[in-house]
MARKE-140455 format. One record per residue (C-alpha): x, y, z; residue in one letter. Coordinates in pm, whole numbers. Example, Ala and Ser with C-alpha at 12.3 -4.5 7.8 and 13.67 -1.06 7.14 Angstrom:
+--------+--------+--------+------+
!      X !      Y !      Z ! code !
+--------+--------+--------+------+
!   1230 !   -450 !    780 !    A !
!   1367 !   -106 !    714 !    S !
+--------+--------+--------+------+
//
This chain:
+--------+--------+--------+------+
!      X !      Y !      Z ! code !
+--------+--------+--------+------+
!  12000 !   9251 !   9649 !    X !
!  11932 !   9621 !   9628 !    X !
!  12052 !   9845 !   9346 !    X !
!  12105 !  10197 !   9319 !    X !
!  11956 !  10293 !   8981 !    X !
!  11844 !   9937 !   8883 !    X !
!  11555 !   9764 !   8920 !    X !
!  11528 !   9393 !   8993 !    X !
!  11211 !   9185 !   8893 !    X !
!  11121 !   8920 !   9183 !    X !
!  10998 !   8597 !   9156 !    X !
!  11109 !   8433 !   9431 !    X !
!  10832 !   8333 !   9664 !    X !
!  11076 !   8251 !   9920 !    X !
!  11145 !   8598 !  10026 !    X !
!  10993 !   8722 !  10352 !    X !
!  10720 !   8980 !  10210 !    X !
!  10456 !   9173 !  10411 !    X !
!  10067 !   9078 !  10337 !    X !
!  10018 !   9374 !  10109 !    X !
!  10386 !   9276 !   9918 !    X !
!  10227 !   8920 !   9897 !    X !
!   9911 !   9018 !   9674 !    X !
!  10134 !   9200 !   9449 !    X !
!  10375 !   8907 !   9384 !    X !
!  10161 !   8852 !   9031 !    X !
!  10316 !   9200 !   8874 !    X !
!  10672 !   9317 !   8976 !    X !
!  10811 !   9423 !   9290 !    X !
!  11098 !   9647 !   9301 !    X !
!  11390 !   9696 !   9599 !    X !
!  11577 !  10016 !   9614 !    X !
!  11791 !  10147 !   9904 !    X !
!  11863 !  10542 !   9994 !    X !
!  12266 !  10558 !   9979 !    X !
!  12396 !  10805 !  10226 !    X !
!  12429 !  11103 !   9943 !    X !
!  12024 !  11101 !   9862 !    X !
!  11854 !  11155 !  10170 !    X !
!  11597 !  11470 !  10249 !    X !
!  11466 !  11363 !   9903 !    X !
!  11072 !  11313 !   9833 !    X !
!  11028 !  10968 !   9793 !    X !
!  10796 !  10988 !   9517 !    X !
!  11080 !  11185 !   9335 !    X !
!  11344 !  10928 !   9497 !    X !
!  11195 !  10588 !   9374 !    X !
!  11083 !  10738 !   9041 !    X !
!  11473 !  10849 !   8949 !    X !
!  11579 !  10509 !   9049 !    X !
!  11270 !  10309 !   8878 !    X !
!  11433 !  10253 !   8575 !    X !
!  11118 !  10433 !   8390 !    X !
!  10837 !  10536 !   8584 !    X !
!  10717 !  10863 !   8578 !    X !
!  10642 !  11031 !   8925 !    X !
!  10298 !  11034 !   8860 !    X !
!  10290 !  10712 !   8803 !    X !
!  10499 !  10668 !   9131 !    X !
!  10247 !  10901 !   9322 !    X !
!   9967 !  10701 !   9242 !    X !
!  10168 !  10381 !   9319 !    X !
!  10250 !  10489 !   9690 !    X !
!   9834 !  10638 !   9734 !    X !
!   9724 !  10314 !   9653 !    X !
!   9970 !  10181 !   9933 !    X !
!  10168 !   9971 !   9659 !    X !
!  10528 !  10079 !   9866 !    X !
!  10649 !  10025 !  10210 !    X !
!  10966 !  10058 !  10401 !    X !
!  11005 !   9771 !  10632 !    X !
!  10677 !   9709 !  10826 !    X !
!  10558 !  10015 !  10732 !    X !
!  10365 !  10096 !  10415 !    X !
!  10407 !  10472 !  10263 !    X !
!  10076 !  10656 !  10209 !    X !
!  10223 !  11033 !  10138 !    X !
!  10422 !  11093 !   9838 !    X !
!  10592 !  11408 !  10015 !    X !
!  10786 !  11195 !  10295 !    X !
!  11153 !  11242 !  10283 !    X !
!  11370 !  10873 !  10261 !    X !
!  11653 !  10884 !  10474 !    X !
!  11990 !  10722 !  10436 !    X !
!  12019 !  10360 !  10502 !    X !
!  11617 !  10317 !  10411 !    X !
!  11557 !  10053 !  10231 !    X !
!  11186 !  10066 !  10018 !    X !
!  11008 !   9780 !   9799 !    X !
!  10781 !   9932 !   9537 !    X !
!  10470 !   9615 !   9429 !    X !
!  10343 !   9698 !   9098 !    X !
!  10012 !   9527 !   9013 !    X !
!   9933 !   9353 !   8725 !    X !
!   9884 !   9560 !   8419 !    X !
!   9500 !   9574 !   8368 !    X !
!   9279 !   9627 !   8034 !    X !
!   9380 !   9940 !   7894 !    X !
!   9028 !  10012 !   7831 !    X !
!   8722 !   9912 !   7997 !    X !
!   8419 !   9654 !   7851 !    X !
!   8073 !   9812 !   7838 !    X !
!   7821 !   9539 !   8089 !    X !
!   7493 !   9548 !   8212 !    X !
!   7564 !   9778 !   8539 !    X !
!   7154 !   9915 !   8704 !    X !
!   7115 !  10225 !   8735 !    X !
!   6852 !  10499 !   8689 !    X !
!   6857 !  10769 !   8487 !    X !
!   6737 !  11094 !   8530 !    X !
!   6845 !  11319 !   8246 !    X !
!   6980 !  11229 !   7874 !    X !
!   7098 !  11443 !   7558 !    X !
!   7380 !  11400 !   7329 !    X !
!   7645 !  11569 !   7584 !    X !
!   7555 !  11426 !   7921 !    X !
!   7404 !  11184 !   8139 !    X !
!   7244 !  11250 !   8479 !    X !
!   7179 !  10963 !   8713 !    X !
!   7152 !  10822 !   9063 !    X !
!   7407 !  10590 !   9131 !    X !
!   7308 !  10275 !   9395 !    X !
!   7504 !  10257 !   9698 !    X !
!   7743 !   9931 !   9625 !    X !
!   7834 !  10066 !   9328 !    X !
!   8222 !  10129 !   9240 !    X !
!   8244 !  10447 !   9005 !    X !
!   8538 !  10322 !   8746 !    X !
!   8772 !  10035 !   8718 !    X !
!   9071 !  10002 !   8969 !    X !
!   9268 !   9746 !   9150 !    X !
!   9039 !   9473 !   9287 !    X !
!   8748 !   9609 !   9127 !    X !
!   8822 !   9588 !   8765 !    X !
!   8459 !   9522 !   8599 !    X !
!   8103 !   9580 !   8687 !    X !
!   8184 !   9966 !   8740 !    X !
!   7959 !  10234 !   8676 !    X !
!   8172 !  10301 !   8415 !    X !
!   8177 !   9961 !   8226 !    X !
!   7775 !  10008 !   8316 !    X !
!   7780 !  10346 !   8111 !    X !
!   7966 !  10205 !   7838 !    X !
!   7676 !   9999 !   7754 !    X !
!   7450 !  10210 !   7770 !    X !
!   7623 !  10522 !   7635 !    X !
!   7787 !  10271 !   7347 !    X !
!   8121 !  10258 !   7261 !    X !
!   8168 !  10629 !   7137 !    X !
!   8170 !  10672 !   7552 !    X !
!   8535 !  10530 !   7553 !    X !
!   8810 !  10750 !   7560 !    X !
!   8609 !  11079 !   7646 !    X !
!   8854 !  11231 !   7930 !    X !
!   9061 !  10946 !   7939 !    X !
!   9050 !  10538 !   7851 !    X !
!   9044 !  10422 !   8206 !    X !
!   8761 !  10675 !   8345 !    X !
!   8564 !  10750 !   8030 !    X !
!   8298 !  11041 !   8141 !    X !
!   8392 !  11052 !   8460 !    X !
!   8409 !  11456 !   8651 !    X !
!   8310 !  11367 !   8971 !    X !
!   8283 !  11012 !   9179 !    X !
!   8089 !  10919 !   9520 !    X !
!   8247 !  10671 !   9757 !    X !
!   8123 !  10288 !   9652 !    X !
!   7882 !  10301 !   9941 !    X !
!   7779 !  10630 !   9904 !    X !
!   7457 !  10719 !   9682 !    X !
!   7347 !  10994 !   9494 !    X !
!   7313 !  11153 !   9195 !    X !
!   7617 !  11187 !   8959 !    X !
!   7688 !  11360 !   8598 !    X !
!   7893 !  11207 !   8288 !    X !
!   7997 !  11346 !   8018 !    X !
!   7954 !  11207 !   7660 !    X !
!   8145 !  11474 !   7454 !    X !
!   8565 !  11589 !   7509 !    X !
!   8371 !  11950 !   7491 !    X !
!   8116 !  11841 !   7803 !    X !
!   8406 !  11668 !   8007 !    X !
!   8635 !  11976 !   7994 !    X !
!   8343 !  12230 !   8066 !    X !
!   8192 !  12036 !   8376 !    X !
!   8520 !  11945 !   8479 !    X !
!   8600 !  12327 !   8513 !    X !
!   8246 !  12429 !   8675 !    X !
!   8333 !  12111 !   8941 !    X !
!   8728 !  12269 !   8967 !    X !
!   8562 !  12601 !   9038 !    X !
!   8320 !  12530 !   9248 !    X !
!   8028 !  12622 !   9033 !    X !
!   7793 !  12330 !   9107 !    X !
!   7514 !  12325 !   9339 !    X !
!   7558 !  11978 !   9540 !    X !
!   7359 !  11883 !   9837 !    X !
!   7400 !  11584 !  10093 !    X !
!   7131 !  11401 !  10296 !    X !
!   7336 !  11221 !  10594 !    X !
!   7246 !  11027 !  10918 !    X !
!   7502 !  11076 !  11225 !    X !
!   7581 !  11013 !  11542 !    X !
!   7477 !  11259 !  11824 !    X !
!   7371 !  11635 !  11687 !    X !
!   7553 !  11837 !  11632 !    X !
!   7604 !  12190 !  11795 !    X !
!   7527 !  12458 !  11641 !    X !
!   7246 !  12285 !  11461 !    X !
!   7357 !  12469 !  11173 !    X !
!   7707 !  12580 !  11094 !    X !
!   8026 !  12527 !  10874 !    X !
!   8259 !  12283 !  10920 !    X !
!   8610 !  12306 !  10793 !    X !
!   8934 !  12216 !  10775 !    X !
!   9247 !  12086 !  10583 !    X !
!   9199 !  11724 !  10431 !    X !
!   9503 !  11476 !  10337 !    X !
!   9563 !  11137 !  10429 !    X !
!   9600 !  10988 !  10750 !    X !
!   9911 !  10850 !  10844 !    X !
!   9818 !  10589 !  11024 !    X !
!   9618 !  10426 !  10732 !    X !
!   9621 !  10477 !  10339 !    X !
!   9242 !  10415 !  10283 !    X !
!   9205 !  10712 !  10582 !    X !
!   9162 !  11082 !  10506 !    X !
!   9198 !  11337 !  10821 !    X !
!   9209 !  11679 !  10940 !    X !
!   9580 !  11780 !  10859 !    X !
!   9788 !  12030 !  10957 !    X !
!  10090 !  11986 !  10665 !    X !
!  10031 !  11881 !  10301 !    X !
!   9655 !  11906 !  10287 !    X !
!   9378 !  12072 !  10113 !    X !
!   9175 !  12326 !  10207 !    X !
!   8795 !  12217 !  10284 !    X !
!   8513 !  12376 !  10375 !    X !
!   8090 !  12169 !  10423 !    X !
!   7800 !  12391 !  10532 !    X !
!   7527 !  12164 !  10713 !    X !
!   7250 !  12187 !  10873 !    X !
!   7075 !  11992 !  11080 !    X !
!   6688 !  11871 !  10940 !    X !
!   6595 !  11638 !  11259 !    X !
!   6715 !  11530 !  11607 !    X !
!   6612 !  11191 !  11740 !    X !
!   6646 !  11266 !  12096 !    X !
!   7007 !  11314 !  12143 !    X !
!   7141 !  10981 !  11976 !    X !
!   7155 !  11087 !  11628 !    X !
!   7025 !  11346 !  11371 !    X !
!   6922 !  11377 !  11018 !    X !
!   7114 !  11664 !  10795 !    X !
!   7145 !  11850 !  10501 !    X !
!   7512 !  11912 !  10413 !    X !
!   7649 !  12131 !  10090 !    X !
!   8004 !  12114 !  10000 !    X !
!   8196 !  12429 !   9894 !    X !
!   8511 !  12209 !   9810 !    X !
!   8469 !  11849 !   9695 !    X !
!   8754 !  11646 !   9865 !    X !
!   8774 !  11285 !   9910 !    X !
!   8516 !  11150 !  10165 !    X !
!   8516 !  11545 !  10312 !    X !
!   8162 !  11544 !  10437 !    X !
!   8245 !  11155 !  10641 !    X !
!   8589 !  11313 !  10752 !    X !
!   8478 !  11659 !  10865 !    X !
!   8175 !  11492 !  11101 !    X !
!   8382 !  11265 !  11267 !    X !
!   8616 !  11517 !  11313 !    X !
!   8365 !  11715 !  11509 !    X !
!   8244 !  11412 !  11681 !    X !
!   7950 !  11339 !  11493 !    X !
!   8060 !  11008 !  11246 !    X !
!   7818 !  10915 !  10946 !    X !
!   7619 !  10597 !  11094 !    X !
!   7704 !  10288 !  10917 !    X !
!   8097 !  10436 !  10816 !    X !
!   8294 !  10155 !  10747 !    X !
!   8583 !  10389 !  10815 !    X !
!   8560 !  10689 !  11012 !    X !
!   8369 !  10508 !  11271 !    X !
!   8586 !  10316 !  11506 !    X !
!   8336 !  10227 !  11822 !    X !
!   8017 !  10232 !  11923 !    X !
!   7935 !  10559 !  11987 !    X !
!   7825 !  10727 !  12347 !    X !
!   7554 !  10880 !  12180 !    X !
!   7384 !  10550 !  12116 !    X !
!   7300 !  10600 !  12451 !    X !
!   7002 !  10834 !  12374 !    X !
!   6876 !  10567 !  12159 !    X !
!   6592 !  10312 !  12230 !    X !
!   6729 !   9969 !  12215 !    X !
!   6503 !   9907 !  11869 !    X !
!   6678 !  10268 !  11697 !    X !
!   7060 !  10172 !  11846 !    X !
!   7011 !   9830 !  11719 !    X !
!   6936 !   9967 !  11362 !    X !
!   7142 !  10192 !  11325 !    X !
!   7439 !  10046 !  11504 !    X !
!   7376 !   9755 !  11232 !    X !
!   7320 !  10010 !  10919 !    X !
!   7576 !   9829 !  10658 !    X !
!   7734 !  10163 !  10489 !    X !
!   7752 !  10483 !  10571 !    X !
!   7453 !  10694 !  10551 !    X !
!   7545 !  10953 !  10310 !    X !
!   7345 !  11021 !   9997 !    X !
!   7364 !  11288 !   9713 !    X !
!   6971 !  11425 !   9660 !    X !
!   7051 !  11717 !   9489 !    X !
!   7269 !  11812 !   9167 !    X !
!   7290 !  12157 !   8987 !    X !
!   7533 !  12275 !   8688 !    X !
!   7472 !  12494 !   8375 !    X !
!   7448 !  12243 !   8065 !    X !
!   7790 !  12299 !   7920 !    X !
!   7617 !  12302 !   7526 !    X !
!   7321 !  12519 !   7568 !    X !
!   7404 !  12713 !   7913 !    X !
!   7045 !  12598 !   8021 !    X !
!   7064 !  12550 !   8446 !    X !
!   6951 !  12223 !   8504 !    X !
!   6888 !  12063 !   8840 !    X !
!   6779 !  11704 !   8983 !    X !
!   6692 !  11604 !   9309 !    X !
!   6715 !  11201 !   9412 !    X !
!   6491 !  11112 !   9719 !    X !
!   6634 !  10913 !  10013 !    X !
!   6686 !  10567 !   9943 !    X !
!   6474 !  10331 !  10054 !    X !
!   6759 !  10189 !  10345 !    X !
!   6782 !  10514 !  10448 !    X !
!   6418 !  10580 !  10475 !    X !
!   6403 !  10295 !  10689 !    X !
!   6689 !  10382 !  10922 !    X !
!   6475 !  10684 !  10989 !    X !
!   6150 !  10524 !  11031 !    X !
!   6317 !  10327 !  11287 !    X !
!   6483 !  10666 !  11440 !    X !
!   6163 !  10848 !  11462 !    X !
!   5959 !  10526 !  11620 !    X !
!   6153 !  10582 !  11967 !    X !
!   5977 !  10931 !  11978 !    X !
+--------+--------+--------+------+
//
């Protein structure tokens, strides 16, 4: 059933797949087995030579989006060496429109020329198109807006995309609507030459009130949609914060601004330090001890927050046209205002 160097196309609904082989059973699912002369390999590198045509980008991307496992297990970290006797199954999705449809996506818009757009993005929001979110994406909401001259600028599937925030995070974002704008704020982001500030609700406060928090980022083994504090095969990150207000000692109101800009870095470094984002959906796993310090009305609403409190106010970058510095600042949503009105009323 497995070949070395071929690929077989399954359609047999017979054979005993996992849940995440199941919901890929629509594209094409691939079997290969590590013969006792290629282990130590990357398996990125492994599955790609033995593909039959995939590139190991394409591969990389594959096994991030947890689209390959090895038994029970499914492989989150392209850098893991397959081992004789392993036997993998790659599930790759359904091929998906090649280029996105402009639709009516909300959002509100706080700067405009011919190169770039400024605006605050509403938490809910996906950025761009990707498995299991293919439409009603910021981007197909740009598109329509923008018009169709928006498609293709730094790439067909993420037209004027530089930067992204988390679905549930909100916050000002830029887009480019020029090649010449996407490559120039795509280098300022790259080198770390724009100003971007955080407002963020957490559990507990944290000590010193004001400090750095850093560490390597990469993702956590023991779940693909989990990023962690790593000691192999990460990046180097690095959040300033401070804090703005302690409620009592249950939770606190900060400012955070990011010298690097790695995937959910500002959620990952405070739970790290024992201080998770209220409301994450991810990084927090329990009710916290320090909802303790919390009046029954403030635990109740923030233990009950529905995302995680995290919100971009502030966004800074020279205009990559005229060199003018421009910078925006997007108040605190109105959940979040709420969440600390009820915070505050214990006090």
């Amino acid at each position: 059933f497995y070949k070395r160097g071929r690929t077989e196309r399954v359609t047999d609904s017979g054979f005993s797949l996992t849940p995440n082989q199941a919901k890929a059973t629509q594209g094409t699912i691939l079997f290969f087995e590590v013969l006792p002369d290629q282990g130590g390999e990357r398996v990125d590198r492994f599955v790609s030579a033995h593909s039959g045509g995939l590139s190991r980008s394409r591969v990389k991307t594959l096994i991030e989006e947890g689209c390959l496992s090895c038994g029970p297990k499914t492989v989150t970290e392209p850098a893991e060496l397959v081992k004789a006797g392993q036997h993998y199954v790659l599930h790759i999705p359904p091929a998906a429109p090649a280029v996105p449809e402009g639709e009516h996506v909300p959002f509100d818009v706080f700067y405009e020329d011919d190169d770039l757009i400024v605006l605050n993005k509403p938490a809910g929001l996906v950025v761009h198109p990707a498995p299991g979110n293919e439409t009603g994406t910021l981007v197909n909401g740009l598109i329509a807006h923008c018009g169709s001259s928006l498609k293709g600028i730094g790439g067909e599937r993420r037209p004027g995309i530089v930067h992204r925030l988390d679905k549930d995070t909100s916050g000002l974002m830029v887009a480019a609507k020029t090649e010449k704008a996407h490559l120039a704020l795509s280098e300022d982001f790259a080198a770390r030459r724009i100003d971007r500030a955080y407002l963020a609700f957490c559990w507990g406060c944290p000590n010193p009130a004001e400090g750095d928090y850093e560490g390597d980022i990469g993702r956590d083994k023991r779940g693909r949609k989990r990023m962690a504090i790593v000691t192999h095969n990460g990046k180097w990150a690095l959040t300033h914060y401070r804090t703005l207000k302690a409620f009592a000692m249950g939770a606190a109101l900060v400012t955070c601004k990011l010298a690097t800009g790695r995937t959910h870095q500002i959620r990952v470094h405070f739970s790290a330090h024992g201080h998770p984002l209220i409301g994450d959906p991810v990084y927090l796993r329990r009710v916290p001890a320090a909802a303790k310090g919390l009046t029954p009305d403030a635990r109740a609403a923030a233990l009950d927050f529905p995302r995680q409190a995290l919100h971009a106010t502030r966004l800074g970058f020279k205009h990559p046209r005229t060199g003018e510095t421009l910078s925006f600042e997007a108040p605190m949503p109105e959940d979040m205002q709420q969440l600390g009105q009820a915070l505050a009323a214990q006090e």
